[in-house]
N, C-alpha and C positions, 0 to 999 in steps of 0.2 A: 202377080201370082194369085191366084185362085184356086184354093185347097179348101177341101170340106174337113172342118174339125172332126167327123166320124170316119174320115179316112187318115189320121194322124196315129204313126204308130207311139208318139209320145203318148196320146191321150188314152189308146190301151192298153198302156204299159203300165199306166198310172191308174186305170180302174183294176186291171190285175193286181195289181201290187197293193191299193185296197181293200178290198175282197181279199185276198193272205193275211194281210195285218189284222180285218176284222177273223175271220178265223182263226188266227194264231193268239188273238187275243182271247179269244173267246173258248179257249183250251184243245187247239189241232195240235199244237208241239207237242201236248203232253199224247196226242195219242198215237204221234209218233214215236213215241218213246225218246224223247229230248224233255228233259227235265231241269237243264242248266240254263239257272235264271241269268247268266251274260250273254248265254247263244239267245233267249228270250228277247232280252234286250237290244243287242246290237242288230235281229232278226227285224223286229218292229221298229229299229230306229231308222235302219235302210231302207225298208215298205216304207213309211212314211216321208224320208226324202225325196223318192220314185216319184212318189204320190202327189207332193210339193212341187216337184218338177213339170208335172204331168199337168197341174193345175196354172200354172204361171205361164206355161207356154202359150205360143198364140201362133198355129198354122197359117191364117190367114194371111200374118203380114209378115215375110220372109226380111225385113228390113230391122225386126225388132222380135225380143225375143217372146 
């Protein structure tokens, strides 16, 4: 199998989900009007799972993850 990593929707699932968390860190929940520091939290812990995900993958070799 021969997959180009810029064609991998894990890998931009996991820059999207970056790009959120770095926004969301950086005060977009507050200008959504979400000021609940658990939705903050559980928000940013999920992005950054995505993200973890996103980075451990490997399109290349379908044999391994």
């Amino acid at each position: 199998m021969n997959q180009n990593r810029f064609k991998s929707p894990v890998m931009w699932a996991a820059v999207i989900a970056q790009v959120v968390a770095i926004i969301g860190l950086a005060g977009g929940w507050a200008t959504l009007g979400i000021t609940s520091d658990v939705f903050q939290g559980v928000a940013t812990g999920v992005l950054e799972i995505l993200t973890l995900v996103g980075v451990l993958n490997n399109p290349t070799d379908s044999t391994k993850f």
